[in-house]
C-alpha positions in Angstrom: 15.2 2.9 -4.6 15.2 -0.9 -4.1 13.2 -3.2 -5.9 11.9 -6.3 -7.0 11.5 -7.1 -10.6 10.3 -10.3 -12.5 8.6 -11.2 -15.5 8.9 -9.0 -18.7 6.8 -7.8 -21.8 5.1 -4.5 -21.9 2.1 -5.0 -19.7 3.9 -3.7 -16.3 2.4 -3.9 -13.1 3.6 -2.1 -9.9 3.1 -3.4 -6.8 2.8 -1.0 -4.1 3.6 -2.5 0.0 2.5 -1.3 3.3 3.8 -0.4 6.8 5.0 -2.6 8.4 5.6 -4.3 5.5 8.2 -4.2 2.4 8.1 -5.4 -1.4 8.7 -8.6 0.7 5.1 -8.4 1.7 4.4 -9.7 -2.1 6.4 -12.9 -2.4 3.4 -15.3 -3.0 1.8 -12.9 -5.6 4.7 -12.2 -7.9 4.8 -15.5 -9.2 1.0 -15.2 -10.1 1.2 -12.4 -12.6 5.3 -13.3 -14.2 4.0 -15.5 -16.5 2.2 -12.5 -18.3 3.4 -9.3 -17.0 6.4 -7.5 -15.4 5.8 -7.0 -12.2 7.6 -4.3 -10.6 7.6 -4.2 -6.8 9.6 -1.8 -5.0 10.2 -0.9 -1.4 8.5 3.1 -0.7 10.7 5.7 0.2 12.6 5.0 3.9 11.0 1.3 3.8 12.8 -2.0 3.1 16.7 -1.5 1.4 15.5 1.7 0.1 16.9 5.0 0.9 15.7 7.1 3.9 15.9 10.9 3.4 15.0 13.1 6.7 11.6 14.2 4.6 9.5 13.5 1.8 6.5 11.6 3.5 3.6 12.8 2.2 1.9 10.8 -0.9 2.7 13.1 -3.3 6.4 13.3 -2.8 6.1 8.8 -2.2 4.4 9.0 -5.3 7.0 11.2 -7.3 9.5 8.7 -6.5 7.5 5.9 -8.3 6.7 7.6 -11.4 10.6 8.9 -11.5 11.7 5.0 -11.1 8.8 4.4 -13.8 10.8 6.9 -15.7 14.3 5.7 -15.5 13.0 2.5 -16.9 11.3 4.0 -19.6 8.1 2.3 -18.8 4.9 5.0 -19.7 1.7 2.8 -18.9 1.0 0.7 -16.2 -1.5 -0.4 -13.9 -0.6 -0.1 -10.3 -1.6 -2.2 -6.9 -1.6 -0.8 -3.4 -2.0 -2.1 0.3 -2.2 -0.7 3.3 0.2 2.8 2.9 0.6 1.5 -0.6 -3.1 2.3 -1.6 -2.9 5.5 -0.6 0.7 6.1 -2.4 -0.8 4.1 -5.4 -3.6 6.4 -5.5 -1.5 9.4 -5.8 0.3 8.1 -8.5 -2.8 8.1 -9.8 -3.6 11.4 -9.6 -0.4 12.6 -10.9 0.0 10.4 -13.9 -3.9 9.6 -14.8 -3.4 9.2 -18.6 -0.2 7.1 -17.6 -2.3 4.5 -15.8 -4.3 1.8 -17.2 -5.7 0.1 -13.6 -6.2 0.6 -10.3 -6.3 -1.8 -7.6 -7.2 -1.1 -3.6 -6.7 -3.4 -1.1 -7.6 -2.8 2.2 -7.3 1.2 3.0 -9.5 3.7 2.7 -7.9 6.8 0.6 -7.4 10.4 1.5 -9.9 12.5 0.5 -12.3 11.1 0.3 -14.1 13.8 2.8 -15.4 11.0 5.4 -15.0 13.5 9.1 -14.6 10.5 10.9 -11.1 9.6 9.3 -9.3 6.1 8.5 -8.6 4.9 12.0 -11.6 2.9 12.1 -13.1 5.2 15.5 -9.7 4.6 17.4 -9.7 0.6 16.5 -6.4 1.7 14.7 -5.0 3.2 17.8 -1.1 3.1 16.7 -2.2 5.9 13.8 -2.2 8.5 16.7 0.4 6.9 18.6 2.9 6.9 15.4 2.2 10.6 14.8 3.8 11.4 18.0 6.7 13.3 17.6 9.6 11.0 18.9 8.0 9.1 21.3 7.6 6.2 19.3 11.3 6.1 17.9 12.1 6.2 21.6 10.1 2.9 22.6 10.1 0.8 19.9 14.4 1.2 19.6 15.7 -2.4 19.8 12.2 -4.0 20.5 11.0 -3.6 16.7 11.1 -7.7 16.7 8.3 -7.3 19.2 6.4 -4.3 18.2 6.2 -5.5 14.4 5.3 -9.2 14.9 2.2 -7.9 17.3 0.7 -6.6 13.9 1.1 -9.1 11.7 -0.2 -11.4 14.4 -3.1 -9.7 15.4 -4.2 -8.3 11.9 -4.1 -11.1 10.1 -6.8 -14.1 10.6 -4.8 -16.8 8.9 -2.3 -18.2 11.2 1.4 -18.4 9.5 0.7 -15.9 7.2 3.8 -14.2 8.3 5.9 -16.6 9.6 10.1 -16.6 12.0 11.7 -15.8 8.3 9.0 -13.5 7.0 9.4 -11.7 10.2 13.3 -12.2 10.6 13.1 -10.4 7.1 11.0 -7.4 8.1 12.9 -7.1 11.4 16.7 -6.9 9.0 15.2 -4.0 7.3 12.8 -2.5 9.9 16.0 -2.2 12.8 18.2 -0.3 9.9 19.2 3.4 11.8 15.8 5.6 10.5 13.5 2.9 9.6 11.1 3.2 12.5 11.4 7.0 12.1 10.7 6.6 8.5 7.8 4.2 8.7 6.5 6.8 11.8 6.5 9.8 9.1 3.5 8.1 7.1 1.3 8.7 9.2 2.9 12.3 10.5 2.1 13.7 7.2 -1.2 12.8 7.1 -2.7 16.0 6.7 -0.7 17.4 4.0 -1.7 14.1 2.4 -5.1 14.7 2.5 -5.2 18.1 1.3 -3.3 17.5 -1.8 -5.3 14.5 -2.6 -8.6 16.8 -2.1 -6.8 19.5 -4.3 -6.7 17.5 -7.0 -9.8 16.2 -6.9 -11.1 19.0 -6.5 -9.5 20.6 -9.3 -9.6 17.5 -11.7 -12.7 15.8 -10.6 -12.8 11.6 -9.8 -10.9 9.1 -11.3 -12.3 7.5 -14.0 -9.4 4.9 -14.4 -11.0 1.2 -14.1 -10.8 0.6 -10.2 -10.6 -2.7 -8.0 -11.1 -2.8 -4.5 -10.5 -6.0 -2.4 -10.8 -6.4 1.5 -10.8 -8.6 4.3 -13.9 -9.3 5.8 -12.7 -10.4 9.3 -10.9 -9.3 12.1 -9.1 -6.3 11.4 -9.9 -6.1 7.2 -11.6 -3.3 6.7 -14.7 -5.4 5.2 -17.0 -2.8 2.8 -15.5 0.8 4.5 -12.6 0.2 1.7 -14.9 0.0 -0.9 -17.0 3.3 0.1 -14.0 5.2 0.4 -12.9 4.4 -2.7 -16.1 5.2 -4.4 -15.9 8.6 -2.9 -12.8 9.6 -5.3 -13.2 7.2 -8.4 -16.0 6.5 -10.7 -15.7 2.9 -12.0 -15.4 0.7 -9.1 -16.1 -2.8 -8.5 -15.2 -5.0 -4.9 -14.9 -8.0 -3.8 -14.5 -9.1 0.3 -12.4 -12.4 1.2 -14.6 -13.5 4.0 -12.0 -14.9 5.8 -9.5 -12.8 5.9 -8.0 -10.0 7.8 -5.7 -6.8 6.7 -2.6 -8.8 5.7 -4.4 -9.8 2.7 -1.7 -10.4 0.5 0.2 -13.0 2.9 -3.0 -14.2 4.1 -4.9 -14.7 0.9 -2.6 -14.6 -2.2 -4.2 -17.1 -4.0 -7.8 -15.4 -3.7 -6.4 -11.9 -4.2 -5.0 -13.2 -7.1 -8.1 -15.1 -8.6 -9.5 -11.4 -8.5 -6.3 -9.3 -9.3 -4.9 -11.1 -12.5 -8.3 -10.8 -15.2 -8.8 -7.1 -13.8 -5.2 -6.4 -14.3 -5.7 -8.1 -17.6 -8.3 -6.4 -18.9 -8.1 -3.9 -21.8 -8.3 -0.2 -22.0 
């Protein structure tokens, strides 16, 4: 597993990315939370420079592989930050390791779960979530056109222009054109179901979190606005929100500086 690391002390935070996205996706926050954390951020299993097994897609096997890299650095509490997949992944982790956790931070998905019938695809807004659980089809098309297919998302998801701009997307394509990456990216969203059902098992079993919980959304274009919060609420019992008006789903490129106004005192708060 690849990842990024800075800062140091024992107040860790993880830093969970997105598709299509990689730890990459968090260069501007990083620098916000060294000065009085470690900050962990590494790329999910198949994503970025990390490895890409044939299987292993679901959240709970994503998840083992975070709290195993936890492990190997001998870190036992931290608080934990997710976008997009990330969330999701995050959220998992939680579930697995609740006592291990301190915080809990959302940002911009809603979670499996959390029992809604009408799904996370935003009534078909989110039309690639169906089109990326095709079975090969997608590999197919996308195979040397991933320049293309990836730079329409980060164009049309995000409200603030630049917010991924040639190098961001130069970087992204290097890691993104790698032999499995599509595929692996494409699997996400192919376990989807078995995803669900574990995170409803343990809910079910263990009842909402109760870990302190952040959620943070854009309010425009494609951000997901107050759904993310209402999901969330669904599966956790101390929640607070907060919308950036202005922005879209690439909240972390597009608004680091107001996702970190709101990120660094909840990640700094005690428990």
């Amino acid at each position: 597993m690849h990842y990024l690391e800075a800062g140091r002390g024992s107040d860790v935070v993880l830093l969970l990315h997105g598709w299509p996205h990689t730890s990459h996706a968090w260069r501007h926050v990083i620098p916000k939370f060294e000065s009085r954390h470690r900050v962990l951020a590494p790329d999910m299993r198949g994503l970025g420079d990390s490895s890409r097994p044939a299987a292993g897609y679901d959240i709970k096997s994503v998840a083992s592989d975070i709290i195993e890299l936890l492990d190997q650095l001998g870190i036992e509490r931290f608080s934990i930050v997710g976008h997009d997949w990330g969330g999701p992944v995050a959220f998992a982790v939680c579930l697995l390791a609740r006592l291990r956790v301190r915080r809990f931070a959302v940002i911009d998905v809603v979670l499996p779960g959390d029992g809604r019938a009408a799904g996370g695809n935003q009534g078909g807004l989110r039309w690639h979530h169906a089109f990326h659980r095709t079975p090969d089809l997608p590999e197919a098309l996308t195979a040397g056109r991933e320049a293309a297919y990836l730079n329409w998302f980060y164009q049309e998801y995000s409200e603030r222009a630049g917010a991924v701009g040639a190098d961001d997307l130069a970087e992204y394509v290097r890691t993104y054109s790698q032999p499995g990456a599509m595929r692996a990216g494409f699997e996400y969203y192919r376990s989807v179901e078995q995803s669900n059902a574990f995170a409803s098992q343990m809910i079910a079993k263990h009842g909402k979190l109760r870990i302190p919980t952040l959620t943070v959304s854009g309010g425009a274009g494609r951000g997901r606005g107050p759904e993310v919060a209402e999901s969330v609420s669904l599966v956790a019992q101390n929640v607070t929100s907060h919308i950036i008006a202005d922005c879209g789903h690439l909240v972390p490129e597009e608004a680091p500086d107001e996702l970190s106004e709101v990120l660094v005192p909840f990640l700094g708060g005690s428990q």
